[in-house]
Structure formats: C-alpha cells, structure tokens
N, C-alpha and C positions, 0 to 999 in steps of 0.2 A: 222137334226132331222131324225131318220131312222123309219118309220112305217110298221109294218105287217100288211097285209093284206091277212085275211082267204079266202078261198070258201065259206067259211057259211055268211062273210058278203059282198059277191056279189052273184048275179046271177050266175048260173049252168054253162048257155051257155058262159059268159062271162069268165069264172072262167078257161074252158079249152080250150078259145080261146088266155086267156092271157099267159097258160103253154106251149100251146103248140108254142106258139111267143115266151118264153123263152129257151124254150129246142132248139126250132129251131134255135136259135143266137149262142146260143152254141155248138150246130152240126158244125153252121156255121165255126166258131170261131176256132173250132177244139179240143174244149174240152171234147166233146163227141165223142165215135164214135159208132156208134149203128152199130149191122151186122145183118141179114134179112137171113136165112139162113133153107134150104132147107134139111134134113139127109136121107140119102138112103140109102141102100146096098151096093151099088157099093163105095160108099166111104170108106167102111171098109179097112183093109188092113189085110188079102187078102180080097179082095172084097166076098161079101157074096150077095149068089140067096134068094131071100126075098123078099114078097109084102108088109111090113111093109114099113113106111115114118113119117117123120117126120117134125117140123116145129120149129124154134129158134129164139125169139130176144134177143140178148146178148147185152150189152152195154159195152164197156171200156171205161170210164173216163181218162184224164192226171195224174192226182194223183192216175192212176194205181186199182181204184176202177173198181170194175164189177158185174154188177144187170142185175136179166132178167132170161127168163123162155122157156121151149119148151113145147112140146105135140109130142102125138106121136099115133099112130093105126095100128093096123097090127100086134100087137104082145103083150106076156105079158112081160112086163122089171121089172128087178130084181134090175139096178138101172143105173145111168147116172155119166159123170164126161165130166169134162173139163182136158184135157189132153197135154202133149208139144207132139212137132211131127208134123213133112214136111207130106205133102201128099202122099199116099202112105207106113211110115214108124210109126210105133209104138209107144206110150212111157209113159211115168209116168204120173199117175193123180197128177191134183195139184189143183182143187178145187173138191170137190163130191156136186153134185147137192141133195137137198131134193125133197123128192115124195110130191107132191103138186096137189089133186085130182086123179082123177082113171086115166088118160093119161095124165100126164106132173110132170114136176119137176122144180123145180128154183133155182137159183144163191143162196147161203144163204147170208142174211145180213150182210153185213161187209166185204165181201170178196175183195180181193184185190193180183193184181199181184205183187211177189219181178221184181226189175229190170230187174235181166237175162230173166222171164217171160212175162215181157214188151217187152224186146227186141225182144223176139219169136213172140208175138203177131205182133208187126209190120211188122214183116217177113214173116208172115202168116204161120208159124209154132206152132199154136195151133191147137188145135182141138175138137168138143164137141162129143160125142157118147151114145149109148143106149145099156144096156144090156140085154142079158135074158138066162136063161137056156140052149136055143137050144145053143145060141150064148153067150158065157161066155166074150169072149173076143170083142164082141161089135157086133152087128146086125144091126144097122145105125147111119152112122157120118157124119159130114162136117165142115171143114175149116173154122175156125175162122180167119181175119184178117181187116185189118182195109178197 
C-alpha cells in the first residue's frame, strides 16, 4: 500500500528534515549530483578584469535532468546559459537560464541533458556563464562537473 505524505500534514521542521534525509541518500546513491559553484571573471575565456561574482547550484540528475539557479552582483546581465566546453575553450549554449528576480536566473523546468551532453558533463566539460553588454560573450563562469 503506497501512501503520500504532504508537508502540510507534518510539521515544518520535520517536513525538511525528512527532504533533506531523502535528497541526501540520493546524493549518496549517486542519483544526484548537485555542484556548488563559484563564477568569476577569470573563468571566462579569455578570461575577463571584472569585480562582478557569482554564485550557482546546479543539480544533474541520472535521467539526465538539471534544476537549480545562480545569483550574481557586480554587474547588469543581459542573460545566462549553460554552455558545452573544457576550461578555458568556448562553445554552444544548450540550456538558456530564465531571469528569476533582479540578481539571478534558473534552470527552467524540464530541462534535461541529450547523452553526448551527459557525457560532457561528467567530463567536466560543461559550463554555466553570465552575460552583459560590457561582456557579450560572458563576464563570469565556472565549470560545471560532477
């Protein structure tokens, strides 16, 4: 017999202590892989002089799904993507993030990597970045990998 069980009928406290005991197994498990990620200047390529920074948690799923959001200050952005491309090297957007509040953007819903983009990802050949006018072609990034 399979039962749901809401937030609304538990407690608050219990409610994201048992989410976060789920997401955690999963982490564990290796179904998740969340990245914690840092965007600067210097990750640009060519690397760009800017006091702008940023901050991302991106999550990859095994089924290739990816949810999750950044912020950013230091600068006005025009707009964000998740990109293929090694460190240092260039390349194609393959998801575009939505503006979400006055400093940040997120994953949109549903998004998901094809294979060959999985395969990038575990190579640590993706990458997320930030636009803006000064900097068309990205003002601050950093390496997405597992």
């Amino acid at each position: 017999m399979n039962k749901t069980v809401t937030c609304s009928s538990i407690s608050f406290v219990r409610c994201v202590a048992i989410s976060a005991t789920f997401f955690g197994a999963l982490a564990l498990a290796g179904l998740v892989q969340a990245a914690k990620l840092t965007l600067t200047g210097a990750g640009e390529s060519p690397p760009v002089a800017t006091s702008a920074s940023g901050t991302a948690d991106i999550t990859v799923g095994d089924d290739k799904s990816v949810s999750g959001s950044l912020t950013y200050s230091g600068m006005t952005a025009t707009a964000s993507h998740i990109h293929t491309g090694a460190a240092g090297a260039n390349g194609p957007v393959i998801i575009p993030l939505q503006k979400s509040g006055d400093n940040g953007f997120a994953v949109p819903a549903g998004a998901k990597l094809t294979d060959a983009q999985y395969a990038a990802y575990k190579s640590g050949n993706l990458y997320v970045n930030v636009h803006s006018a000064a900097h068309p072609g990205g003002e601050i990034r950093a390496q997405l990998a597992p």
